[in-house]
Structures are given as C-alpha cells and as structure tokens.
Legacy VTK file of the C-alpha trace (Angstrom):
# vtk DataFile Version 3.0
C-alpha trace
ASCII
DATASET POLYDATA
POINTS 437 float
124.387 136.463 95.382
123.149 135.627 98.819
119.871 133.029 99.670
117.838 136.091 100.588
117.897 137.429 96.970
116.054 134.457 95.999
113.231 133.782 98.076
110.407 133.612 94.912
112.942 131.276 92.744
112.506 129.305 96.213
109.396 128.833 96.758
108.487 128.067 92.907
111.239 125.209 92.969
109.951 124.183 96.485
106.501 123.233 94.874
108.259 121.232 92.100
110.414 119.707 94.117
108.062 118.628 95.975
106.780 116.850 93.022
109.903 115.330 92.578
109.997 114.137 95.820
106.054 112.682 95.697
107.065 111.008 92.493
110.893 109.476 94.169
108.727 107.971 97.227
106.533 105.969 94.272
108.977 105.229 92.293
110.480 103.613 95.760
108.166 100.823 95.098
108.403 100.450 91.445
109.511 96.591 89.927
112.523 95.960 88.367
110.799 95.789 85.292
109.358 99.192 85.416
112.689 100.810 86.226
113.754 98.900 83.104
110.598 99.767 80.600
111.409 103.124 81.431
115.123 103.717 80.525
114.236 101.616 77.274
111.790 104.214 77.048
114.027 107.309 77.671
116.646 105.792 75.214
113.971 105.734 72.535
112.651 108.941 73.091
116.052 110.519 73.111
116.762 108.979 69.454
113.265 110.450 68.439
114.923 113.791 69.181
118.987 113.226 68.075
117.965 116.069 65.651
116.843 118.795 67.633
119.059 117.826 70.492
122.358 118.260 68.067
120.619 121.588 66.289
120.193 122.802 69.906
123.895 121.875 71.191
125.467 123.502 67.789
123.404 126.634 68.684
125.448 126.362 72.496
128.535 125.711 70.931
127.761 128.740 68.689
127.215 131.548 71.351
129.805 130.019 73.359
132.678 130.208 71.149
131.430 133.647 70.404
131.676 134.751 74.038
134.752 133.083 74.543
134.286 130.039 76.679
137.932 128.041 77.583
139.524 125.354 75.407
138.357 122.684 78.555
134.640 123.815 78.553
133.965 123.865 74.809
135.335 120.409 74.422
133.143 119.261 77.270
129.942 121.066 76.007
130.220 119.642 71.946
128.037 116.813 72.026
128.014 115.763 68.516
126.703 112.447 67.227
128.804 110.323 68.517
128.646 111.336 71.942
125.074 111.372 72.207
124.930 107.801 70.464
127.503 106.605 73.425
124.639 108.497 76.097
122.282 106.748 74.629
123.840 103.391 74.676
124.940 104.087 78.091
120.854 104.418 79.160
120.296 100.860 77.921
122.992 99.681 79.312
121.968 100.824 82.830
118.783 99.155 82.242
120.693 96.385 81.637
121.766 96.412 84.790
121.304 94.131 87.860
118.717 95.913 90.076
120.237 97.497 93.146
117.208 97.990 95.127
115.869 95.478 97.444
118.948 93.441 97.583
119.548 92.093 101.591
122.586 92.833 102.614
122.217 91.208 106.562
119.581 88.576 107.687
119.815 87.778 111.570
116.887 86.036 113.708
117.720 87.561 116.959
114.919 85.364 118.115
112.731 82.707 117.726
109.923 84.486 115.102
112.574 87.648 115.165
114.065 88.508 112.390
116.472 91.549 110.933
116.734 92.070 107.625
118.978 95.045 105.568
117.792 96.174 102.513
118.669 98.809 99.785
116.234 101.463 99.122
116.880 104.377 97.189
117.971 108.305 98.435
114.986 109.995 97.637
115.880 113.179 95.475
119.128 113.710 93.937
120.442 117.689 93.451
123.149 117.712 90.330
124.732 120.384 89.378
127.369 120.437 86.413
129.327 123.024 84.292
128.931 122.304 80.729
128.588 118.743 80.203
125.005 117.873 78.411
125.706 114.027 78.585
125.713 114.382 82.395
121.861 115.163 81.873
121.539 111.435 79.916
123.832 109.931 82.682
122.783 111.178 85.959
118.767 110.788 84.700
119.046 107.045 83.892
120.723 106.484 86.896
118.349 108.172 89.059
115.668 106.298 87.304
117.425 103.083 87.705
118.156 102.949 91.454
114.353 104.628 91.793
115.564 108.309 92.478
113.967 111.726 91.464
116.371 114.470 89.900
116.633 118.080 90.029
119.384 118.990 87.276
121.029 121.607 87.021
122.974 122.533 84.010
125.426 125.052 82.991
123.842 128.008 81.104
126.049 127.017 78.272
124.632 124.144 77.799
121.091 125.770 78.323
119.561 124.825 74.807
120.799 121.495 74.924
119.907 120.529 78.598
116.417 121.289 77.492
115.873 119.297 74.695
117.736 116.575 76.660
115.862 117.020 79.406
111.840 116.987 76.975
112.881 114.096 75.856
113.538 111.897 79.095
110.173 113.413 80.358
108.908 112.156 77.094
110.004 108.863 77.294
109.291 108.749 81.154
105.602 110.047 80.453
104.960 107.131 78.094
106.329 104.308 80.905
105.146 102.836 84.348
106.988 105.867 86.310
106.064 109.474 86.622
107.452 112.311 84.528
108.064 114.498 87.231
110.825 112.696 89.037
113.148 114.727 86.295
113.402 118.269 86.654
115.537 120.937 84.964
116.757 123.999 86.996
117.896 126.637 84.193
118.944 129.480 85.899
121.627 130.665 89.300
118.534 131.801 91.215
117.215 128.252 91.100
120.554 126.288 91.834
121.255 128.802 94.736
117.780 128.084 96.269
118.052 124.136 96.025
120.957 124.635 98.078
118.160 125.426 100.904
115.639 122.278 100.449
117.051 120.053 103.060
113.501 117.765 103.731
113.105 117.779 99.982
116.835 117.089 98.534
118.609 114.070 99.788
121.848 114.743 98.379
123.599 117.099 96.209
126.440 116.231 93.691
128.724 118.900 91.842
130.649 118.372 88.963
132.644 121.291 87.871
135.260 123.326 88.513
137.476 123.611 92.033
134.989 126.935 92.673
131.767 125.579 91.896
132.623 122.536 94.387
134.015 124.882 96.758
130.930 127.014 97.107
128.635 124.553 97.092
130.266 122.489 100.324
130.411 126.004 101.732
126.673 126.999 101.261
124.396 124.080 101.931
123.323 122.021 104.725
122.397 119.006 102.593
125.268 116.223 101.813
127.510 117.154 99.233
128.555 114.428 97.457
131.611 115.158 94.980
135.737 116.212 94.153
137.246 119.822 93.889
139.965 119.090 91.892
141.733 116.413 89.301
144.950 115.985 89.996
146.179 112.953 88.662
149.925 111.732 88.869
151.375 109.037 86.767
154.936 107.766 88.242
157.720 106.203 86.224
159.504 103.665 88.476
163.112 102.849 87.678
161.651 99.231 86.574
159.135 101.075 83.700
159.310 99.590 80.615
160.223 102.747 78.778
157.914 102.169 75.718
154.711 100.952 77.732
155.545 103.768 80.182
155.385 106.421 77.467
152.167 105.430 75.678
150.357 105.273 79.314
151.224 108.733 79.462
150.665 109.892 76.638
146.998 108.388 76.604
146.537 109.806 80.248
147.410 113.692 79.476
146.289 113.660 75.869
143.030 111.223 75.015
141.041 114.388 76.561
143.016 116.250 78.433
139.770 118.245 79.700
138.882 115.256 81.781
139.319 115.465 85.402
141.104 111.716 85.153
143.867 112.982 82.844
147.176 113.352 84.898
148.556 116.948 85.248
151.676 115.689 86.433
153.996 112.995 85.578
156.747 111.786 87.911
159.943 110.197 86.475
162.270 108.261 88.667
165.936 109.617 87.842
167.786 106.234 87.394
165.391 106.438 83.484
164.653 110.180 83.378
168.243 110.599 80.568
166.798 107.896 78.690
162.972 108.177 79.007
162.255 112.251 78.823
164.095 113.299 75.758
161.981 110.687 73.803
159.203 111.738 75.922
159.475 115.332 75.270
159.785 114.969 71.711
156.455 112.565 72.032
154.395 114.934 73.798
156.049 118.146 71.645
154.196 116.067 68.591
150.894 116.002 70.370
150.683 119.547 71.092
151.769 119.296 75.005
153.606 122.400 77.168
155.992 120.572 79.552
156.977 122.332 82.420
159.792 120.651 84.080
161.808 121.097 87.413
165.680 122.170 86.778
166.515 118.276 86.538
164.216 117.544 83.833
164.588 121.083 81.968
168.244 119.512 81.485
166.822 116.657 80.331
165.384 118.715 77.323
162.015 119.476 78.785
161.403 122.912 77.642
159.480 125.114 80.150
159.847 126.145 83.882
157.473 124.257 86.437
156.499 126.483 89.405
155.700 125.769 92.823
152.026 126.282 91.620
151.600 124.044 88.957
152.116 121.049 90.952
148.354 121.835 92.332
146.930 123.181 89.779
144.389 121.151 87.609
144.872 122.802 83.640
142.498 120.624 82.163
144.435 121.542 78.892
147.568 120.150 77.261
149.766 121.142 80.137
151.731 118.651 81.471
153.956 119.317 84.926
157.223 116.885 84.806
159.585 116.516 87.910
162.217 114.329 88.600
162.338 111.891 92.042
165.089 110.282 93.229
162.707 107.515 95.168
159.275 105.696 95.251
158.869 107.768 98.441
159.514 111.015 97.102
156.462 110.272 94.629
154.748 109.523 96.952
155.499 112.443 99.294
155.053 114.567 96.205
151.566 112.565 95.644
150.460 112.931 99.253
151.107 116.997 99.132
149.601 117.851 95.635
146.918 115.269 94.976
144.060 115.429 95.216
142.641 111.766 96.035
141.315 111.072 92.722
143.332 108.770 90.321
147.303 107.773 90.656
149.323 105.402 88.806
152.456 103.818 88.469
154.367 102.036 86.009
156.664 99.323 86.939
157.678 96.037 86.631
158.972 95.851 90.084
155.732 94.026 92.327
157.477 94.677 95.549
157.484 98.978 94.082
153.831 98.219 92.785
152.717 96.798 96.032
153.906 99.527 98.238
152.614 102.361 96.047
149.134 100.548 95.866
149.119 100.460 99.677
150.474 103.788 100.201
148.866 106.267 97.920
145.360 107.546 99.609
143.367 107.614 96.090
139.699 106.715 95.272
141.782 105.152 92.646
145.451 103.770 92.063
146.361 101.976 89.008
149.362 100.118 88.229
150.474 99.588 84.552
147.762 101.405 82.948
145.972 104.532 81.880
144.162 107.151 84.779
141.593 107.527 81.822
139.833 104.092 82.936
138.844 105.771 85.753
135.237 106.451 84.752
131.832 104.948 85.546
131.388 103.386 81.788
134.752 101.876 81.721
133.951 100.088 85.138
130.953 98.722 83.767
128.595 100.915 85.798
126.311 102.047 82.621
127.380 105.663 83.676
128.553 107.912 86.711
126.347 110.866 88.286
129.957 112.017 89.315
133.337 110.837 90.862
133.656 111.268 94.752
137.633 111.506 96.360
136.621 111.595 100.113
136.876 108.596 102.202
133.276 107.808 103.515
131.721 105.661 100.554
130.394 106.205 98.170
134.106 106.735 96.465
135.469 107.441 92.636
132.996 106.823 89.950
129.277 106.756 91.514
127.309 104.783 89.644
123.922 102.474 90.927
125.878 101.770 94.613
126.283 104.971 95.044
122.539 106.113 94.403
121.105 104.189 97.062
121.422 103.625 100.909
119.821 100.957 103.052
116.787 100.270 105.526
116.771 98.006 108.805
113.619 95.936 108.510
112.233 93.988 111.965
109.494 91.578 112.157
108.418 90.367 115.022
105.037 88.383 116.330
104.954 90.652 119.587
108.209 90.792 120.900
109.079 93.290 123.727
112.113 94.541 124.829
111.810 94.035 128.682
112.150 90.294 128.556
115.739 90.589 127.120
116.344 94.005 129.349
115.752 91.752 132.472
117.519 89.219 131.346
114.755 86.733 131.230
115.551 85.831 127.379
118.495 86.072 125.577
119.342 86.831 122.038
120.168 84.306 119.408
121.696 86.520 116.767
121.790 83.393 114.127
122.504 83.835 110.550
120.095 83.534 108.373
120.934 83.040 104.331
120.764 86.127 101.844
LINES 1 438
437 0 1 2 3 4 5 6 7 8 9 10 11 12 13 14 15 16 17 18 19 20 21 22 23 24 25 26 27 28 29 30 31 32 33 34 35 36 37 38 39 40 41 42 43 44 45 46 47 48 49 50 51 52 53 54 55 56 57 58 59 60 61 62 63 64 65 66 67 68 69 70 71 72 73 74 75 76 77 78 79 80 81 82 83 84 85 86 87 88 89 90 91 92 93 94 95 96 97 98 99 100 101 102 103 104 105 106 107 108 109 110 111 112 113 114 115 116 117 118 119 120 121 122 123 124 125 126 127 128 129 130 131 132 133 134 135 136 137 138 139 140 141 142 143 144 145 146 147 148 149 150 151 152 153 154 155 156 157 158 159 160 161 162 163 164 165 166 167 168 169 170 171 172 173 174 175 176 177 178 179 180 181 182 183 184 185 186 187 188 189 190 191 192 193 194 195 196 197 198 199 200 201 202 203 204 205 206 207 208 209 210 211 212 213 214 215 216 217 218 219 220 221 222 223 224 225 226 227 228 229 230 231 232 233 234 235 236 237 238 239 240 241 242 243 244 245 246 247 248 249 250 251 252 253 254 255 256 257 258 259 260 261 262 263 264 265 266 267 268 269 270 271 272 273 274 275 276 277 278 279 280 281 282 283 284 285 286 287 288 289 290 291 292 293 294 295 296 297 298 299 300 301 302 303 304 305 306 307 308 309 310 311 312 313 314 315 316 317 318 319 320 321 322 323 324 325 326 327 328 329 330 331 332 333 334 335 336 337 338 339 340 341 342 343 344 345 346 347 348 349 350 351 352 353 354 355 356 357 358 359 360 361 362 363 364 365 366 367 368 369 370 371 372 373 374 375 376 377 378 379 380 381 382 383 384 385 386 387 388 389 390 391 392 393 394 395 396 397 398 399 400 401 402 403 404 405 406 407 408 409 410 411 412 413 414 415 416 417 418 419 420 421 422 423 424 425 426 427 428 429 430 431 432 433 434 435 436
C-alpha cells in the first residue's frame, strides 16, 4: 500500500489528531495532581469494564486461533484476568510516580538579573503502534497521561475488539477527570496507521513494537522520529567461573518464563572449559521444558540434539528455540555478541569480577546483566510503572522507556532587558554562576 491510496483515511485522522494535539498542549500545563486524579481515574474505569474487556479479548483470541495466528502472537494477545489486573495495577502505580515534568535540570545566572533555567516539558503527541499486545494500550496510555502526552494508538487488528473496549474505558475514566478525553485516540485500521506515518507538525514521535518488519517499514516510511528495536536477540554467556546450578536456572528462566518476549535469550553461549559438564544436564533441563536446542558440532557432541545454522544465530524465534554454541574465550562471546545481537539485553554468568567487568564494558547493549535473568529487562521490573516500548539505539532515550523517555526539555531565559550587544562588544562579561536546583 502506498501514502497516495490513503489520502481520505488522512485527512479524517488529521482532524483528530489535531484534537489530540489541542488537548497534549493543555494537558502541558496540567498539575501534578491532575495527571494523578486522572490515572486513578482510568484505573477505575478500566475495573468498571474487566468484564467486557475479557468477553471482548476471548472473542480475539477466538477468531485468531481460528485463522491461525503463531504460537508468539497468541500468547501475547490472551489477556486474561490476571494480566489485565497487573495493567491495571501498573496505571496506579504510574500515578504513583514522581512527576517528571517541570523538574530543572540546569540553573545558571549568566548575569546579574539573568537567569537560565532547563526544564522538562512533555513531547506533544505520541504515535504507537504494536502487533498484538492489548496491555500496551493500558501501558503506553497512562504513561502518556502521566508525563502530559496525547496518544494515537494503534493496535493490531487482532487485538481489534479488545483495543476498543480498552481504549472506551480510558476515555471514560479520562472524561470524568481534570484532563481531556481526546488526548487518547484509537487508530483501528492499516489505512489509518499508514497515514499517521505522514503527520509530522501533529505527531512528535512514533514508537513500534512488533515484529523485525513492522519496525523495518516504519523507519523506512516516515519522516517523524522513530523511536524503537527491530529485533530481540538476547545472549546469555556461561563463563568458565559459572556456578553450574545458578547458571542453569538463569537460563532456563531467560528462554522459557515467556519465551515470546523480546528479552528472552535466543542464544546461549557456553565457555568450553564447563560445556562436558554443564550441557548434558542442560539439555536434559531444557528437553523437560519443551525447548529445541540447536547446537554447533561441539555442543551436538555434547548431547545437544539439533543442528544450529548460520541463520539462527540472528534470528529472533520468539518460541522455545534455543541456539547453543560453544566458545573457547570471553572474546569469542563477545565477537559472537557484537555480530548477532542486536543491542537489546546480554548477560553473563560468572564468578570471575575481572570476566564480569570486561564483558560489562565491552558488550554495546541498552542492557548487560551479570548473574541474572534478561527477563528483568522490562519497564515494571525497573520500577518505571510501565514501558511504551524498549529502544536499542544509542541516542537516549535507551531500553525500557518509561516517564524519562516521554518527555524532552525547554531552555527558559529571564531577563529585565538585557541585550546582546553589550556582551558582543565586550563591554560586559558573562558570569555563568550556578545557581541551586
């Protein structure tokens, strides 16, 4: 589909998101305690409608199943109760939140009755688009809220029942606050997403979260800031110092806790001075939780049963697939790491600090863990109240975006008259003196 087979889906989402936008530049000045009344808000209204919301995501999961959607996407689209009581949760707990607008981050008095001040303001209007997910439509909206944001969501057709019983409840709840209803909008069909790729002036900022093609296309076909990561993946290493037992459950817990997750490892590296003791009790570990190994020629005579191409060390399955190869070095994981990852989550296990140290340093990851699971990597467990989505490039915001992440800054000057000349001729000279925060 090109942008010029979409020019009335364009100009009927221009109009509302230009609502979205009027309602972001109020919301700009909204108090702390408005922000907050309205995620309380949101969270009620969303437990006013657990019913319908679960009726509508069984009727998803339904059709879906029927038309055959993968393993990875079904388990991302079931929403069930207790997921939705953890999105809910996760909306107070934003609330809870410290405020991240109108914090200074620099106060300078260049001059007597000068002064410079940073400050955090929010975006403006925030373009999602996801594959499957529901929750993301809790998340990203009581973040948006939160760091005084509008929305334009964008949902997987999938999910299309449940996105819009989601989505009538957080207008709900925002109608019966301080803040304006219309700084949430649902997009529910291609047209629509392909023609938000086209408001720059209107969106700020668009975020994927899906697969390697929907990121892809979207970096390819916009003009407006992408904000996102193509693939997941992850690598957990087993140094020579592992201890073999904590090394096992890590890894176990990163390919198998939900392996559709884009922080679950896909492959696991295993130095060779433990790979005779550690993979036959490994592959019989993973065998019992329903993994396919797929081993280089090393670990296949360890006992790991299938062949590993030159392909599956970059590909993301997203399944229980797990790629195993054996290393005869810390730097050949990391060589390995450097040419197959993607940037997103590494780890290591090792009781070696000098090992732990280097790989920390060396390994070019939005996150690197040492001793622990690549599943922590997520918004919630950093005690963000939620994520609109995890970012792997190098400019910030990067990994888990939560509040930070939604908002950028504004250089404020007051002055009683100043004029540049004076300082240009050298008549007066700058004081640049710190002033407190």
């Amino acid at each position: 589909m090109t942008f010029s087979a979409v020019p009335e889906a364009r100009d009927d989402l221009m109009l509302r998101a230009a609502a979205v936008k009027r309602a972001a530049t109020s919301m700009a000045g909204s108090s702390d305690a408005d922000r907050r009344e309205a995620l309380k808000a949101m969270a009620h209204a969303l437990e006013r409608h657990r019913s319908a919301i679960l009726e509508a995501n069984a009727a998803d999961l339904e059709q879906a199943e029927r038309e055959g959607l993968a393993d990875a996407l079904l388990a991302r689209l079931q929403l069930g109760e207790r997921k939705l009581t953890q999105a809910i949760e996760g909306v107070r707990g934003v609330a809870a939140l410290p405020d991240p607008l109108h914090r200074r981050q620099l106060h300078s008095e260049l001059d007597d009755g000068l002064v410079l001040e940073r400050l955090t303001v929010p975006l403006g209007v925030v373009g999602v688009i996801f594959e499957a997910r529901p929750d993301a439509v809790v998340q990203i909206s009581a973040l948006a809220i939160r760091s005084g944001n509008g929305a334009l969501l964008k949902g997987g057709r999938e999910a299309g029942r449940t996105n819009e019983a989601i989505h009538r409840a957080l207008r709900e709840g925002l109608a019966a606050s301080p803040l304006e209803a219309e700084a949430l909008e649902l997009l529910t069909s291609r047209e629509e997403s392909m023609a938000m790729l086209r408001l720059e002036g209107l969106v700020d900022l668009i975020i994927p979260r899906g697969s390697n093609a929907l990121v892809r296309f979207i970096q390819n076909n916009t003009r407006i800031p992408v904000l996102g990561h193509a693939d997941g993946i992850c690598h957990l290493y087993v140094d020579r110092a592992a201890d073999p037992e904590q090394a096992l459950a890590i890894a176990l817990d990163s390919k198998t806790q939900y392996p559709a997750a884009c922080n679950a490892i896909e492959t696991l590296l295993v130095h060779e001075a433990v790979a005779p003791s550690f993979l036959p009790e490994a592959c019989r570990a993973f065998a019992a939780a329903g993994v396919e190994l797929r081993g280089d020629a090393a670990c296949r005579a360890l006992g790991v049963p299938g062949t590993a191409s030159e392909e599956d060390w970059d590909t993301e399955y997203l399944a229980l697939i797990l790629a195993v190869k054996q290393v005869a070095s810390l730097e050949e994981a990391l060589e390995h790491i450097r040419r197959h990852g993607s940037r997103h989550t590494d780890a290591i296990v090792s009781s070696d600090q000098d090992t732990v140290d280097r790989f920390l340093l060396s390994v070019d990851s939005a996150g690197v863990f040492h001793n622990c699971s690549t599943r922590f990597a997520d918004g919630f467990r950093y005690g963000f109240g939620a994520e609109v989505g995890i970012s792997t490039q190098t400019l910030p915001p990067r990994g888990p975006v939560g509040l930070d992440g939604l908002v950028t800054y504004q250089y404020r000057l007051r002055g009683r008259g100043h004029t540049v000349a004076p300082y240009a001729s050298g008549e007066k000279r700058f004081l640049h003196r710190s002033l407190p925060l």
